[in-house]
C-alpha positions as CSV (number, residue, x, y, z in Angstrom):
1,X,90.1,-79.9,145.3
2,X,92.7,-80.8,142.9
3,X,96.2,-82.2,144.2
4,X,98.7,-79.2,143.5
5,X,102.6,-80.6,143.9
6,X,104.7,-79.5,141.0
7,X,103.3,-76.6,139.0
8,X,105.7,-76.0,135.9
9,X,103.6,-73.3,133.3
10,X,104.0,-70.4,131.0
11,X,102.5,-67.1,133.6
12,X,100.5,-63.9,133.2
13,X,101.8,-60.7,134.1
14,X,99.7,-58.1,136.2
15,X,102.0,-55.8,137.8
16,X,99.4,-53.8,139.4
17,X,100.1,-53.0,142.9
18,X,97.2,-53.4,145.3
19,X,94.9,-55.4,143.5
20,X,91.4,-54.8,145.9
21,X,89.0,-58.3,145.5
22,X,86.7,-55.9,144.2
23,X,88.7,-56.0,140.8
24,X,89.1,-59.4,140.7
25,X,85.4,-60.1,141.2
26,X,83.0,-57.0,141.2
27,X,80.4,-57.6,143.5
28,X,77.7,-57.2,141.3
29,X,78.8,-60.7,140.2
30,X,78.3,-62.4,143.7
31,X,74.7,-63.8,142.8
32,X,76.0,-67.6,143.4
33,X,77.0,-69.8,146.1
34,X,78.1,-72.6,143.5
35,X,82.1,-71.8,142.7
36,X,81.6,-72.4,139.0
37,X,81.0,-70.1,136.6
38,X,83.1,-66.9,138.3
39,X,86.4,-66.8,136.0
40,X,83.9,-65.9,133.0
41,X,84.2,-62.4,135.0
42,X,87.5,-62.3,136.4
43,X,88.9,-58.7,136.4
44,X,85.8,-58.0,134.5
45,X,85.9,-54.4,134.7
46,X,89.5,-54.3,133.2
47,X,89.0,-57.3,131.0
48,X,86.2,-55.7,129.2
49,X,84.7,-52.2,128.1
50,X,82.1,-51.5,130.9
51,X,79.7,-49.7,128.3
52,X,80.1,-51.7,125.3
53,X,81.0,-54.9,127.0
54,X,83.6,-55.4,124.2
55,X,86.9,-57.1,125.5
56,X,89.9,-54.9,125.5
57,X,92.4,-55.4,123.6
58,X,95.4,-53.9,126.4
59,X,94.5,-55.8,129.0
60,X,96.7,-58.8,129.8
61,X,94.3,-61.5,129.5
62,X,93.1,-60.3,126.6
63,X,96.1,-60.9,124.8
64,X,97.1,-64.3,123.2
65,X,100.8,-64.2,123.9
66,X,100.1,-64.6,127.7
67,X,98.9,-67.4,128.6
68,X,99.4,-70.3,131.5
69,X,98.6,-71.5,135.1
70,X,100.1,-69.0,137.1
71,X,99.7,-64.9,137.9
72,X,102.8,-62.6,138.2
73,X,100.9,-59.9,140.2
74,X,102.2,-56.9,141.9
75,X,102.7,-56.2,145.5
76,X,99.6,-56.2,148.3
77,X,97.0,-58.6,146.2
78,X,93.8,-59.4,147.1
79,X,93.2,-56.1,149.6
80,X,89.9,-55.5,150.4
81,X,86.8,-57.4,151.0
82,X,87.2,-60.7,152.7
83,X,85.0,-62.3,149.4
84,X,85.9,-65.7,148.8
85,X,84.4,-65.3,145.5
86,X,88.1,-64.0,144.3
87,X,89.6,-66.9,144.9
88,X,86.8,-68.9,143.1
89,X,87.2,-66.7,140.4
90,X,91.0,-67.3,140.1
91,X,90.6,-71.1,140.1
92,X,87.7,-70.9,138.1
93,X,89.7,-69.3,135.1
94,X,92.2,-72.0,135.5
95,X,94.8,-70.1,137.6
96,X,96.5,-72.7,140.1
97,X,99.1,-70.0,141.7
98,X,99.5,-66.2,142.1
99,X,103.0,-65.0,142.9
100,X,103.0,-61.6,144.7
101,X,105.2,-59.9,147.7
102,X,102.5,-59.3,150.0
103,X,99.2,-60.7,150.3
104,X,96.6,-59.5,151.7
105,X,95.8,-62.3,154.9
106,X,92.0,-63.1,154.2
107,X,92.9,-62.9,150.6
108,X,95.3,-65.2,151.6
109,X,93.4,-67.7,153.7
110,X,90.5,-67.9,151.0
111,X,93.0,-68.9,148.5
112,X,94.5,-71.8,150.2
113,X,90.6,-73.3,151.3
114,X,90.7,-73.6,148.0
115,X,92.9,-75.4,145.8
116,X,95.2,-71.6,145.1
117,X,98.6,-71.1,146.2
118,X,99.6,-67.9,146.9
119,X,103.3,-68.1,146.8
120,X,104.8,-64.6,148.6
121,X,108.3,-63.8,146.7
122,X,111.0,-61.1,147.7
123,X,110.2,-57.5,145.8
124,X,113.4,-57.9,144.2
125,X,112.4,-61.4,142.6
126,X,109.2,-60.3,141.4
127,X,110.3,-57.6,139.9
128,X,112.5,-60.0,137.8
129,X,110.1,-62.5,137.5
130,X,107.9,-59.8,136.0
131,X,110.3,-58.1,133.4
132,X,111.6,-61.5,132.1
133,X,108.0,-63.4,131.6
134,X,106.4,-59.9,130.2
135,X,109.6,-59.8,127.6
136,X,110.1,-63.6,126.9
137,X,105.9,-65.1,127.5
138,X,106.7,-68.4,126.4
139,X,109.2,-68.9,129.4
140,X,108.0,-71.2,132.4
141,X,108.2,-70.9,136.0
142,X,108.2,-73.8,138.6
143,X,106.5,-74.0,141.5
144,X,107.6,-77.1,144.1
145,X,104.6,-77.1,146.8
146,X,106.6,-80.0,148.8
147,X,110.0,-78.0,148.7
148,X,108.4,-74.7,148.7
149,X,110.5,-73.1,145.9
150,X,109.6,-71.0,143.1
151,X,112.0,-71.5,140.0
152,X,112.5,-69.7,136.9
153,X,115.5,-69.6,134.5
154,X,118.5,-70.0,137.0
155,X,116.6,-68.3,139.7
156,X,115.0,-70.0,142.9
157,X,113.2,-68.7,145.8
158,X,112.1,-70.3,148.9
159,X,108.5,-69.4,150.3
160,X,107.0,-70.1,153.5
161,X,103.7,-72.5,153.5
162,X,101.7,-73.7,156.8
163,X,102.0,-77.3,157.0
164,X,98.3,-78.0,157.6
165,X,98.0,-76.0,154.3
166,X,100.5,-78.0,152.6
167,X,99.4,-81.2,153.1
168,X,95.6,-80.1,151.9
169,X,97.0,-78.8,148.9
170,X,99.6,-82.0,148.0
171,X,96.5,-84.1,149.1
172,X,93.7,-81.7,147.4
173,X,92.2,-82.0,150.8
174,X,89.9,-79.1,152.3
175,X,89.3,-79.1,155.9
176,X,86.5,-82.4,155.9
177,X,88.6,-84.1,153.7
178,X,91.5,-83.5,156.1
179,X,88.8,-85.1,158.7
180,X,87.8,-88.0,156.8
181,X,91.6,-88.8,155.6
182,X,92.6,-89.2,159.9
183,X,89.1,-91.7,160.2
184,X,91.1,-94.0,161.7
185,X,93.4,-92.3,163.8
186,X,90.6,-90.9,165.0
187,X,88.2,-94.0,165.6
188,X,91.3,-95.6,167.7
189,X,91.5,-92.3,169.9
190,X,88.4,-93.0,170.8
191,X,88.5,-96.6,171.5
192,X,91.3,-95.8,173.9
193,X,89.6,-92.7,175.8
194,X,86.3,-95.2,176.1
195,X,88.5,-97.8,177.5
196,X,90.5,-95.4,180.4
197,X,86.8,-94.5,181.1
198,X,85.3,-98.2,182.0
């Protein structure tokens, strides 16, 4: 996974409350256990006309003032289906954080396996977050993974992050890389407990 520390990027608003995985991945796409490929149908279904297949023009990714590393979405995202395919999706189209004021906790678990911070903000924060990056596109928001703040204009917000997760994510560690980075620790552990039992 990549190593995600500093995240400083223009962001796309979706204020959509309860945003199911369904509609960030329908599961007619789920034909793949390789992670590539699944941002070509991200929010397919609102992305693009389901009969004609022609992209429309309202919906927010569709549209070339938006544009950047980072989702504004609204509150509860990623209810639904435990599919890990949404987060593959979100990385896949080049998304690196999605800001929200609930997320949904398998939602939430799948994104941080891999490489996505889900960054969970006060309602009254992303509410301004929202207006302001929806009015002014070109503005950027910060993300600090190491002092887990969210910044934009003069605003900051402090967000909670499990420490295991953190260090994965600084590192761009998942769980065997974790493993293999503690090799040693874990060779001299076992010296010692062979030793105590001679």
């Amino acid at each position: 996974m990549q190593k995600l520390d500093i995240i400083k990027s223009r962001a796309i608003p979706l204020p959509v409350e309860n945003i199911d995985t369904d509609q960030i991945i329908p599961a007619r796409f789920l034909k793949s256990i390789d992670k590539k490929g699944f941002g070509n149908n991200l929010f397919r279904d609102w992305r693009y006309n389901v009969h004609t297949h022609e992209a429309n023009p309202e919906f927010v990714l569709n549209k070339t003032q938006y544009s950047g590393e980072i989702l504004v979405a609204g509150n509860n995202f990623g209810c639904g289906s435990s599919r890990e395919h949404a987060a593959w999706a979100l990385t896949d189209y080049g998304f690196k954080v999605v800001i929200s004021s609930f997320f949904a906790d398998i939602f939430r678990g799948n994104a941080l396996n891999n490489g996505l911070l889900p960054v969970k903000v006060s309602e009254s924060f992303l509410k301004d977050i929202l207006a302001h990056i929806t009015q002014e596109p070109e503005s950027e928001i910060e993300v600090d993974v190491e002092n887990q703040t969210v910044t934009f204009q003069d605003k900051t917000e402090y967000f909670e992050l499990d420490s295991y997760k953190k260090i994965c994510l600084l590192n761009g560690y998942d769980d065997i890389d974790f493993l293999i980075s503690k090799k040693e620790a874990i060779k001299e552990f076992e010296l010692k407990t062979q030793r105590v039992y001679e």
